[in-house]
N, C-alpha and C positions, 0 to 999 in steps of 0.2 A: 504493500500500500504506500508506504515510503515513495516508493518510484512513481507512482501516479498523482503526489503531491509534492512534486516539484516541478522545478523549470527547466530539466531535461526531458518533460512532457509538455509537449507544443500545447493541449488542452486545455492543463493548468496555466500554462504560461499568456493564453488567449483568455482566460477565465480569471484569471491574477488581475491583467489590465482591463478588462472591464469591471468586473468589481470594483478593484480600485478606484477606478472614473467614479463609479454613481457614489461608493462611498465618503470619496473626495468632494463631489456635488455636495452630498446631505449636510457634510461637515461643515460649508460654506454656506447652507441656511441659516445656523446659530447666526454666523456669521453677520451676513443680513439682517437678520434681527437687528442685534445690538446695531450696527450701524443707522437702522431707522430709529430704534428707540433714542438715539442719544439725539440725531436729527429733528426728531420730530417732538423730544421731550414726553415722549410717551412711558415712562418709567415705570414699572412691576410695582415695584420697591419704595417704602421711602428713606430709606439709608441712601437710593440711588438718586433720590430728586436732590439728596441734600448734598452730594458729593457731587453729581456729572450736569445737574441742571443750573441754566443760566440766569431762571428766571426768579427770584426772592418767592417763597410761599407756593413755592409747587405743588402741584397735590400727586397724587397716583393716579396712571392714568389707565383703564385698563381696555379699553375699548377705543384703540385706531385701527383704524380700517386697515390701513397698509402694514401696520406692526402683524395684529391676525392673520390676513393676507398670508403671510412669510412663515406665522407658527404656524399654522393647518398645512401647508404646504409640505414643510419641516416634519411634522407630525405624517403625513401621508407619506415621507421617504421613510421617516424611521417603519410603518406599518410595512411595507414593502421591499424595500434596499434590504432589511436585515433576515428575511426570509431566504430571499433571492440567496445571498451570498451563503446562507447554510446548508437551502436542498443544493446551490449550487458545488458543495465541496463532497455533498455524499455522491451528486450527479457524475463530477469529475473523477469521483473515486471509483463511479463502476464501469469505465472503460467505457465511454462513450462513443460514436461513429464523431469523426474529428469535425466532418461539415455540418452536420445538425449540429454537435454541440457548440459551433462556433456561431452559427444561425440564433441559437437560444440568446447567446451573450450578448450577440451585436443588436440584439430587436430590442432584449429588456432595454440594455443603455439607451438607445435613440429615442424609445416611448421614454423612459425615464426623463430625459432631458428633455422630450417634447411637451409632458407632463407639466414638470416645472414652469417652462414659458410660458405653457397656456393657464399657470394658477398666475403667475407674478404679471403679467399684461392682460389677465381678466381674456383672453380668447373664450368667444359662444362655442356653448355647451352644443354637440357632441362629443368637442376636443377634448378635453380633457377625461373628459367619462372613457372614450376611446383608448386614451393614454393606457390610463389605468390599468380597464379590461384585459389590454393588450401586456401590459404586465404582469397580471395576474396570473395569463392563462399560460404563460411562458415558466414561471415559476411550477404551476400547476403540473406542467408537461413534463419538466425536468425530474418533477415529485413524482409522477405517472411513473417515468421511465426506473425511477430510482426503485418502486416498490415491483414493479413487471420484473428488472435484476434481481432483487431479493426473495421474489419467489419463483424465481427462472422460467420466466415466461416471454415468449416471444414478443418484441413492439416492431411492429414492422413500418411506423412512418415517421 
């Protein structure tokens, strides 16, 4: 099993840098956050009105549009990015077909990141429902395949 997680396997090594990417994406939600929160004085906290706000007598603010925006957002990678990269390391581990398994990686990341854009610039809904979906069932199939191995059963698409 060793061998089938590392980087002398093209698979993991194709499933490394994607994960990576969305993982790297989610990690730069926080990110976002705080940069709007300090922006826009929309502070959680109020240790934080009284340290990072500009304005005397801050209150807590806990309802901006954009600050929420960026947590739901945030919140829908952690629901999904950290599934992904689990069924993805049992996936990797049961000797995958190289081009499916590299078909799986490259759909989640791209709906992922398509995902993203369409919560933070508000894109009309199917897109991001689509997004999603299209996540989902990518994860789901990986999870299909990983249990079809585990009880030695044939997947043939």
């Amino acid at each position: 099993m060793a061998g089938q997680l590392s980087f002398d396997n093209p698979i993991f090594s194709k499933f490394a840098f994607y994960s990576t990417l969305v993982v790297g994406k989610t990690m730069m939600m926080s990110h976002l956050t705080t940069i709007n929160r300090i922006r826009k004085e929309a502070y959680a906290n109020e240790e934080d009105t009284k340290t990072f706000g500009k304005t005397p007598g801050l209150l807590v603010k806990l309802a901006d549009s954009t600050v929420e925006r960026i947590r739901r957002c945030h919140l829908n990678d952690l629901e999904n990015v950290f599934p992904f990269v689990l069924v993805g390391l049992f996936y990797v581990s049961s000797g995958p077909d190289s081009t499916i398994a590299t078909w799986h990686f490259k759909i989640f990341a791209g709906a992922r990141i398509l995902h993203t854009l369409a919560y933070l610039f508000s894109l009309p809904q199917p897109c991001r429902f689509l997004c999603h979906n299209v996540c989902w069932f990518v994860t789901a199939s990986m999870a299909a395949r990983v249990l079809a191995r585990a009880l030695d059963i044939e997947f043939y698409i």
